[in-house]
N, C-alpha and C positions, 0 to 999 in steps of 0.2 A: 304414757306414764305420768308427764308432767301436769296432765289435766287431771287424772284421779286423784293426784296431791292435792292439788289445789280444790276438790271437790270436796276433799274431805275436811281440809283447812275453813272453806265456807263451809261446810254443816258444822263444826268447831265451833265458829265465830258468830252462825248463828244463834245457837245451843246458850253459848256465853251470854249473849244479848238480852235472849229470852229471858235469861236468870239472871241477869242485873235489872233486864226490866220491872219481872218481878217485886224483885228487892226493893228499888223505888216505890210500885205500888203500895208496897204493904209500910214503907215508911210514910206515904203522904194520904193522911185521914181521908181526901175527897176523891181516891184511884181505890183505897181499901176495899177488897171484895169480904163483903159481910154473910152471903149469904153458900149455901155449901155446896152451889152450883158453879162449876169450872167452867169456867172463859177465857176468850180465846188473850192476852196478851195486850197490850194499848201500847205499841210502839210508837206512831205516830202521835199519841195523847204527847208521851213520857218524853219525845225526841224536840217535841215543841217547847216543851214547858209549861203546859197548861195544868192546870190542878197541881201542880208536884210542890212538896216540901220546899222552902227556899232555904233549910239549913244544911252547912257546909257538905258535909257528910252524903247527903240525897244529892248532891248538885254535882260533889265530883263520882256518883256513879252514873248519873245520867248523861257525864264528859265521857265515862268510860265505855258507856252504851253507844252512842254518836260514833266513837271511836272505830267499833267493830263493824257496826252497820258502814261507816266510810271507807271502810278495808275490806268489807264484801263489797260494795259497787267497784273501787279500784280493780280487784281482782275479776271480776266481770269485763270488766272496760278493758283489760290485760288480757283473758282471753278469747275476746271477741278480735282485740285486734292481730293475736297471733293468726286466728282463724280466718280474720282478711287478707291479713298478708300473704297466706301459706307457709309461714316459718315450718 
């Protein structure tokens, strides 16, 4: 029970990410996707800080992006260790 929670909490959290990633790309001109072919996502671009906006606004959604993605490993790392343990 307590693992489907939490499975659904990560697909949540990644869902969130996606769409804050997004939101970064299309505020920072050199991540802007121009052409009307869909792609996959630049987490790792947007999580470095490469290309991205440096104004306030783009910075703290990229804090909030970080965020999520740091609460989906926590929660991996949580239940990997239930699962070593056998709680």
């Amino acid at each position: 029970m307590v693992r489907g929670n939490l499975s659904i909490a990560n697909a949540w959290l990644l869902i969130s990410a996606i769409r804050l990633c997004r939101q970064v790309e299309d505020r920072s001109e050199r991540l802007r996707n121009f052409s009307s072919v869909a792609r996959l996502p630049k987490l790792v671009t947007v999580a470095t800080n490469r290309d991205v906006a440096s104004d306030v606004e783009t910075q703290a959604l990229r804090h909030g992006m970080i965020a999520r993605l740091l609460a989906i490993g926590a929660i991996g790392i949580a239940v990997n260790l239930v699962a070593w343990t056998g709680v």
